[in-house]
C-alpha positions in Angstrom: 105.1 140.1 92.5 107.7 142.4 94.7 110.7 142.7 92.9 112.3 144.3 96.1 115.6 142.4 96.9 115.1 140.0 93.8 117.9 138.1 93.0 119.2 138.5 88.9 120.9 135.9 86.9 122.3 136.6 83.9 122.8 133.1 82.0 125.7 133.6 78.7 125.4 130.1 76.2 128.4 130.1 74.3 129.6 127.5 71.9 133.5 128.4 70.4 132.9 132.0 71.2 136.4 132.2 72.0 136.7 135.5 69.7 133.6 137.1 71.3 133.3 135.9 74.9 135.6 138.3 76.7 134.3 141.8 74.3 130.6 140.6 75.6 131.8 140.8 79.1 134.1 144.0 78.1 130.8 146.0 76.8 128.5 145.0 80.3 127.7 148.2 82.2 130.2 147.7 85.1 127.3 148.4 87.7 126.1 144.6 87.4 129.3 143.0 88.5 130.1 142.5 92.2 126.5 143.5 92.9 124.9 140.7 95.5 121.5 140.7 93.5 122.9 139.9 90.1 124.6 136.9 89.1 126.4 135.8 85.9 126.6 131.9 85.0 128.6 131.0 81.6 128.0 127.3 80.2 130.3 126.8 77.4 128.8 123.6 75.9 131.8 121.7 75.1 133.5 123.8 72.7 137.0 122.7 71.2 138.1 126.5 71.8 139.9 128.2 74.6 137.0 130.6 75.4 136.3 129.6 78.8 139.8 129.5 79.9 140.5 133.2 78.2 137.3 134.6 80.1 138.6 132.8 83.2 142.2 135.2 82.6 140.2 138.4 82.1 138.0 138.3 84.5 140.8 137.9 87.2 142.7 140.5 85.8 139.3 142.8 86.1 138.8 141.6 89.7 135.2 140.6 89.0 133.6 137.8 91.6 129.5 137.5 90.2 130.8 135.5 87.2 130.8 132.0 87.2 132.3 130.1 84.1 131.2 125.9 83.6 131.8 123.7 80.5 129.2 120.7 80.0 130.6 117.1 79.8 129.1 116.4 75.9 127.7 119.0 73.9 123.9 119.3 74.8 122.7 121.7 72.4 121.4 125.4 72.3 118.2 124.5 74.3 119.7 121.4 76.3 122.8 124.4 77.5 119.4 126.0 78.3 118.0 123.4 80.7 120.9 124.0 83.0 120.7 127.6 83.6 117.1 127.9 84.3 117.1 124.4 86.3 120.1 126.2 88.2 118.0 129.4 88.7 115.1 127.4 90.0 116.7 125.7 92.4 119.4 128.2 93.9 116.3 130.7 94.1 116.9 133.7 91.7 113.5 135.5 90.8 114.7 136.2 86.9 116.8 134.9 84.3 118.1 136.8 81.2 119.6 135.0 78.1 122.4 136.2 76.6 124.3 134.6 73.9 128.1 134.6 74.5 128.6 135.3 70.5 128.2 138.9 71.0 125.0 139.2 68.6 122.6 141.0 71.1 123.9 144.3 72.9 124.6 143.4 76.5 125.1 146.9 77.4 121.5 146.7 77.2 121.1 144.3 80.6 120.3 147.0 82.7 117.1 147.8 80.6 115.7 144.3 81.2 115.9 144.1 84.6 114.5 147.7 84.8 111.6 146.7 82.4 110.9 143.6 84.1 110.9 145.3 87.9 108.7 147.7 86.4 106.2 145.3 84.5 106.1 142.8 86.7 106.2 140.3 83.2 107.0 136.8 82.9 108.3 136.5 79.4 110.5 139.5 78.6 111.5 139.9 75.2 114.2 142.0 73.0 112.6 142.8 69.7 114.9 143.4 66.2 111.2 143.5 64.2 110.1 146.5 65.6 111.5 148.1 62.4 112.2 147.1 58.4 114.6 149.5 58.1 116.3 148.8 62.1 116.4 145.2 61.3 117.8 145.8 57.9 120.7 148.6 59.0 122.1 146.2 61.4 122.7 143.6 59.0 120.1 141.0 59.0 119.7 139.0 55.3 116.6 139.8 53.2 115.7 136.1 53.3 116.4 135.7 57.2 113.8 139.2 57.9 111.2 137.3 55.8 111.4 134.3 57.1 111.4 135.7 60.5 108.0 137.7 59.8 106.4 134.9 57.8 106.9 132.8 61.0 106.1 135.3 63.0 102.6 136.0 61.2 101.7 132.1 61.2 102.7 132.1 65.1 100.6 135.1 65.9 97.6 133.8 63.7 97.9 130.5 65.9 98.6 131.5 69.4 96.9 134.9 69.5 100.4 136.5 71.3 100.2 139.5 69.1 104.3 139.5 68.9 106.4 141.2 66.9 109.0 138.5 67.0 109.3 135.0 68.1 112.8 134.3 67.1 114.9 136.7 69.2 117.6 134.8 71.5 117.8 137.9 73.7 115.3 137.3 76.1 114.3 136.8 80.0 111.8 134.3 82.4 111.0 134.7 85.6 111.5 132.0 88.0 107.7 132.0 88.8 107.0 130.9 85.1 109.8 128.5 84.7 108.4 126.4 88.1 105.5 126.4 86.2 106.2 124.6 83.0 108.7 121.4 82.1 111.0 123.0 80.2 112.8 120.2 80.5 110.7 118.1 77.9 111.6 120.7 75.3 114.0 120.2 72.5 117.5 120.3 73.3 117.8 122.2 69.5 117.6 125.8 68.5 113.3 125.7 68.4 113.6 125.0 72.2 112.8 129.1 72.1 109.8 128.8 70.5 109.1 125.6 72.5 109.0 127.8 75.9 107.1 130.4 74.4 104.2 128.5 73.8 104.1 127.2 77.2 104.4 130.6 78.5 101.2 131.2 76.2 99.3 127.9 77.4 99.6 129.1 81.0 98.3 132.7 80.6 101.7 134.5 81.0 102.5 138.4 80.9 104.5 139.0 77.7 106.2 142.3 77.1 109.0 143.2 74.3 111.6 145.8 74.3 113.0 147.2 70.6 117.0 146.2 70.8 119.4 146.8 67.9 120.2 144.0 65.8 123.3 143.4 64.6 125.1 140.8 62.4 128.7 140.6 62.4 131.5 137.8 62.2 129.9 135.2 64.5 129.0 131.9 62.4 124.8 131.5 62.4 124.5 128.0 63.6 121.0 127.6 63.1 119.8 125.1 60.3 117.5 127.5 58.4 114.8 125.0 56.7 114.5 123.0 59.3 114.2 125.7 62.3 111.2 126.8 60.3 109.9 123.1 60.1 110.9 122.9 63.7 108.5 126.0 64.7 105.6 125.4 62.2 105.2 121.8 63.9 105.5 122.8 67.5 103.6 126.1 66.8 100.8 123.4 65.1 100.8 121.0 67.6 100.3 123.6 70.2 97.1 124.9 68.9 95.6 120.8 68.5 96.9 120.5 71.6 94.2 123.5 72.8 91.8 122.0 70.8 91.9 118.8 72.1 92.8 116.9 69.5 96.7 116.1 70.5 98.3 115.5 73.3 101.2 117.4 74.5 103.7 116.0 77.0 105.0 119.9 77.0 101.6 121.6 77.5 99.7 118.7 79.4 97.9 120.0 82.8 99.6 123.8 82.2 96.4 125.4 81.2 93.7 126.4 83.8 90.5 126.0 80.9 90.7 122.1 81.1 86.8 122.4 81.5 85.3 124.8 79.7 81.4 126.6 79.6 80.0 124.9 77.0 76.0 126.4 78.0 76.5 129.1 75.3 77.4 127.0 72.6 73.6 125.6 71.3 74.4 122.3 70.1 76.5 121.3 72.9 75.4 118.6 75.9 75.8 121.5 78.1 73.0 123.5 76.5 71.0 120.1 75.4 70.8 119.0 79.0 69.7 122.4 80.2 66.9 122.6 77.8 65.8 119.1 78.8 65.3 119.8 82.1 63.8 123.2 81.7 61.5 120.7 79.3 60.3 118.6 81.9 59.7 121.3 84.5 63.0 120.0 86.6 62.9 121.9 89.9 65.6 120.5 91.5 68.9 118.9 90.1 71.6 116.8 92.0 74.8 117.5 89.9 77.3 114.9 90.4 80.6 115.8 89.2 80.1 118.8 88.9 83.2 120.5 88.2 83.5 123.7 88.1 79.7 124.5 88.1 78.7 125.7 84.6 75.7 123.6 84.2 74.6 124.2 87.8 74.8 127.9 87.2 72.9 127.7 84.0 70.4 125.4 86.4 70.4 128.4 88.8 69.4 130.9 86.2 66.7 128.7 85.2 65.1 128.9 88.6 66.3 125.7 89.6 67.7 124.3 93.1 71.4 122.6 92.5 73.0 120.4 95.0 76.5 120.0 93.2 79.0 116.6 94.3 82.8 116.8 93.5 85.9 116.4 94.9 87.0 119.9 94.8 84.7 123.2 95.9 83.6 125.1 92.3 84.4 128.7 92.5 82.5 131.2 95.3 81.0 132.5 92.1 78.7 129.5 91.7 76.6 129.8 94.9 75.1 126.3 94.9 74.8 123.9 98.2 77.9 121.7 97.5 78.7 118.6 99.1 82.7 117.2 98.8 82.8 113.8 98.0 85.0 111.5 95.6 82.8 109.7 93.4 85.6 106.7 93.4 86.0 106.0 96.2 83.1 108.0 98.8 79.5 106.8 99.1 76.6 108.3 97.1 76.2 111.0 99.5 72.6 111.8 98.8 69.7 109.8 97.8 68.7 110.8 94.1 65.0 110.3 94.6 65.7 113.5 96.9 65.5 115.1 93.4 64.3 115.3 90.1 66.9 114.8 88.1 70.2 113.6 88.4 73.2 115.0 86.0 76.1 112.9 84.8 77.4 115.0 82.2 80.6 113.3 81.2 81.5 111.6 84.4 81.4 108.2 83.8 83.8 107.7 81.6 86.9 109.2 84.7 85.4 106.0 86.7 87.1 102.6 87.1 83.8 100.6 87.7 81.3 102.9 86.0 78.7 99.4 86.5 79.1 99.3 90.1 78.8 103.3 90.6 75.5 102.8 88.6 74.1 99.9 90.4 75.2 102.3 94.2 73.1 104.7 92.6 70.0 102.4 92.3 70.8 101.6 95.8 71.1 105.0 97.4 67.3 105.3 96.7 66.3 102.8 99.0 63.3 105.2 100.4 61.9 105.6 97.4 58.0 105.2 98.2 55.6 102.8 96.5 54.3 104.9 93.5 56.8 107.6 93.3 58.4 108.4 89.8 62.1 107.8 89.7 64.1 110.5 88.9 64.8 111.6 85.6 69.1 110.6 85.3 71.0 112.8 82.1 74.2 110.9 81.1 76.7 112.1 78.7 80.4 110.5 78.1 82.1 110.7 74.9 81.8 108.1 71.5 84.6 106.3 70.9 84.0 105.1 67.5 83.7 108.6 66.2 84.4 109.3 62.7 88.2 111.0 63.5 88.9 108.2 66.1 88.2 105.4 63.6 90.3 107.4 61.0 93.0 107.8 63.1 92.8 103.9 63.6 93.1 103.2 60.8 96.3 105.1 59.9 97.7 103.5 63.0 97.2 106.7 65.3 95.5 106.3 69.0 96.8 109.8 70.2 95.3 111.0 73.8 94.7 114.4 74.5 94.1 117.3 77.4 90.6 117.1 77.0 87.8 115.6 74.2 87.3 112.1 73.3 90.7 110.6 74.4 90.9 113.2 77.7 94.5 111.4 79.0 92.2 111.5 82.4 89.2 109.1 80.9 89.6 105.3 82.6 86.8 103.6 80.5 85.6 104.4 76.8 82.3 103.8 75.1 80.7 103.6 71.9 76.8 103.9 71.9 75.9 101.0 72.1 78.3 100.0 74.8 76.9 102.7 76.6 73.6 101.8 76.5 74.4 98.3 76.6 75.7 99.3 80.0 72.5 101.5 81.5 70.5 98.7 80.5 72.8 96.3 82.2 72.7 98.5 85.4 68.7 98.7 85.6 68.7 102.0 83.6 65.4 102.3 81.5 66.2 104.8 78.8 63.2 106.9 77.7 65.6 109.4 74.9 68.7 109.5 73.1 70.9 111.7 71.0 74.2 112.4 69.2 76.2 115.5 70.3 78.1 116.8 67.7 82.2 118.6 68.0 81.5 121.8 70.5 83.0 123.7 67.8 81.5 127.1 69.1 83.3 126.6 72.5 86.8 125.7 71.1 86.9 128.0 67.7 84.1 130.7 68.1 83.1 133.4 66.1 80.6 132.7 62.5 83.2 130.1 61.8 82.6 128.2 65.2 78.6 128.3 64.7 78.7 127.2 61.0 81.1 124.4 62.2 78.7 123.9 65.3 75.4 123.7 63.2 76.7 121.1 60.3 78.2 118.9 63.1 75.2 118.7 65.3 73.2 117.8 62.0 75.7 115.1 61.6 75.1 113.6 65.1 71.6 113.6 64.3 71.4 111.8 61.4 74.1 109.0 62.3 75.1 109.5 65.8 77.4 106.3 66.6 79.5 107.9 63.4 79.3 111.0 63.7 78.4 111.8 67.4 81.3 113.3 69.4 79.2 112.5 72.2 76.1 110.5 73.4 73.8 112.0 75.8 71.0 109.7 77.6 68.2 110.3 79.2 66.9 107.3 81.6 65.4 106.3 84.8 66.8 103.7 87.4 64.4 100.9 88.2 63.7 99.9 91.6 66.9 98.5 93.0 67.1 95.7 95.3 66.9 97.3 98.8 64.3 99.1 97.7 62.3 96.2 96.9 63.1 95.0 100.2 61.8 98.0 101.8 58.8 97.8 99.9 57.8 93.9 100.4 54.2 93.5 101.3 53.7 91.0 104.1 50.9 88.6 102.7 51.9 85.6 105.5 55.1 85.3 107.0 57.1 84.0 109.4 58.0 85.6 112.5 61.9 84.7 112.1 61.4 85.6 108.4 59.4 88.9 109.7 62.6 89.7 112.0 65.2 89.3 109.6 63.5 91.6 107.1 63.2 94.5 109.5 66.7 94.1 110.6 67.7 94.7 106.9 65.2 97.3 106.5 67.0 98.9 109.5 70.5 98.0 107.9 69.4 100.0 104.8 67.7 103.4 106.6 70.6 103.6 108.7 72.7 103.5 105.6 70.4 105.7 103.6 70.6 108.3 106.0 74.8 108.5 106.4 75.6 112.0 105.4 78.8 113.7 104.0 79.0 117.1 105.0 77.7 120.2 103.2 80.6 122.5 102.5 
């Protein structure tokens, strides 16, 4: 990021700060004002005190022009005041914000220092630490009971999230632009966790976190924060953002921020990544049509195993996956290869993002239409997700049907199935299935470590022994019996007639030509 020429706005939330607002602006470092690159926006969120209109006197009589002063309609809040400065900074094109409270609590002499830190780190989350220190945090007046709660919080955030923060709760504090474009801050609270909130975005999305030590200070301004149930606030959001990263909620706030939506799965033993690899390297598979393949983790597993991988999606994996890939949507495109081409054929959890998974099924069976007299079909490896698993049925029952960002309930999945459904459907489609199995909760992809295979090894048993329970997913193996156009192709003239003759090889022409349509090999 080139921080040469970036634009700086300093946004001040004040709420009846009238006894504060103009010493804040008093102890700023008179470099900043009537400097083109920083600007200084004050929301005053509906206060019933004079504040704006005495900061409105005093910066006349200074004869400073960066400082604009607003008041909201209704009160909105500490994070709602917060919506409007960074939607403000979005849109009028700064590159950072800093938060400063208009209450005089956090040293604004100390502005200069974040812009400096953040031109020099190139961060996205810049962050003005009181808990670098007991005894700091202690000399400048904080309570006893407000430094232990802060660290207790702090300790069950870190243990969550993984930040490694020294404090969470600090209201001194600046984005960048580039980071705020990136989340919906906007869904947030409109309350005093809204800081906390937009943290854990910043965490979801991978973003550069530095903190600074600042002083802290408590003086004569009125702490407006509702102490029990801030920390209720946090320990919920905090919660619900690591389900949310383990699938298990859904988010609104996180939803589609993180770039891990589909993870490698090949390393975790129990998982239908690693199952379906060993089945193929079981039946000798030399070459594998992977449709949907994402971002290519089974195919380069495939790869390692000596196989050839022709991979179908809608988006190119990355150039670190060197199979032959063919763009196509599944959808909507035709099958753009014939699967007899191959000997076997992956579905690992495709079906379930289709509208018409039957007719998709059925195309498939078509698409082989030169299959020869004789020649084995190929071997097909489905896997989608069981509905009427154990924490689904649970959650049923207590009323709950929550999606998530991946897992069973992926917000993404158009069609469900239990087992039986889904092997009421193959069957249905002209699927013979030759082997089945439950696939228990990927633990060892989503929690890792000892814990992660212990959880791994107890739910794969699990699966095993009663898989439409206790299966997170099913995974099938089957063949496709000989579709209709196939059976056309392969009709046997005993005694025919010659209209009967004619009309046959014009559909036998029909179906080559529309065997061999190609989508291009990117």
């Amino acid at each position: 990021m080139n921080t040469t020429g970036s634009r700086v706005l300093v946004f001040v939330v004040a709420y009846e700060a009238e006894r504060h607002l103009c010493q804040v602006f008093n102890r700023i470092s008179r470099d900043l004002f009537n400097r083109p690159d920083v600007q200084f926006l004050v929301s005053d969120d509906c206060s019933s005190d004079q504040g704006p209109g005495r900061l409105k006197e005093w910066l006349l009589e200074a004869g400073i022009e960066n400082v604009s002063v607003v008041r909201t309609p209704a009160n909105q809040g500490y994070g709602g005041n917060q919506k409007i400065g960074f939607r403000y900074a979005v849109e009028a094109g700064f590159d950072l914000v800093i938060l400063l409270h208009g209450d005089g609590q956090y040293a604004p002499e100390l502005l200069g220092k974040f812009i400096e830190t953040w031109k020099e780190t190139q961060c996205d989350v810049l962050l003005g630490t009181r808990m670098h220190s007991f005894q700091s945090a202690r000399k400048g007046g904080m309570p006893l009971y407000k430094y232990l709660g802060n660290r207790s919080l702090t300790v069950f955030q870190n243990a969550l999230t993984g930040l490694g923060l020294s404090e969470y709760h600090t209201g001194y504090r600046a984005y960048s632009a580039r980071l705020l474009r990136q989340i919906p801050f906007e869904l947030n609270a409109d309350v005093f966790h809204f800081d906390t909130e937009i943290l854990l975005q910043a965490a979801h999305v991978h973003a550069k976190f530095v903190e600074i030590p600042i002083p802290t200070h408590y003086g004569d301004e009125i702490c407006r924060v509702p102490g029990l149930r801030y920390a209720w606030d946090v320990v919920k959001a905090t919660l619900q953002y690591r389900l949310h990263g383990w699938g298990m909620v859904c988010s609104p706030r996180l939803r589609n921020l993180g770039n891990n939506r589909y993870q490698d799965k090949t390393h975790a033993p129990w998982s239908s990544h690693s199952v379906a690899l060993s089945l193929l390297q079981k039946h000798k598979v030399r070459s594998v049509l992977d449709l949907g393949c994402g971002p290519g983790h089974v195919a380069r597993g495939c790869m390692d195993l000596g196989m050839s991988v022709t991979g179908v999606d809608c988006q190119r994996p990355p150039a670190e996956v060197p199979l032959r890939f063919i763009e196509a949507d599944l959808e909507r495109d035709a099958i753009p290869e014939a699967p007899s081409s191959y000997d076997a054929v992956l579905l690992l959890d495709v079906i379930e993002h289709l509208a018409e998974p039957e007719q998709f099924l059925l195309n498939l069976r078509h698409a082989d239409s030169g299959l020869k007299p004789g020649q084995p079909a190929p071997m097909f490896v489905i896997s989608t997700p069981n509905v009427a698993f154990l924490a689904i049925r649970l959650n049923l029952l207590l009323g709950r049907f929550n999606y998530a960002e991946r897992g069973i309930l992926d917000i993404t999945h158009k069609r469900l199935f239990t087992r039986k459904a889904l092997f009421r459907l193959l069957k249905d489609c002209g699927y013979r299935i030759e082997y089945s199995r439950g696939i228990g909760v990927p633990f060892e992809a989503v929690v890792g470590g000892w814990m992660g295979r212990i959880l791994g090894s107890l739910a794969s048993a699990g699966a095993w022994l009663w898989p439409s329970l206790l299966g997170f997913q099913t995974l099938v193996v089957c063949r496709p019996t000989p579709g209709v156009r196939t059976l056309i192709n392969q009709l046997e003239n005993v005694h025919t007639t010659p209209e009967f003759s004619q009309q046959v090889m014009a559909l036998r022409t029909a179906i080559q030509r529309d065997a061999n349509v190609e989508v291009s090999a990117v």
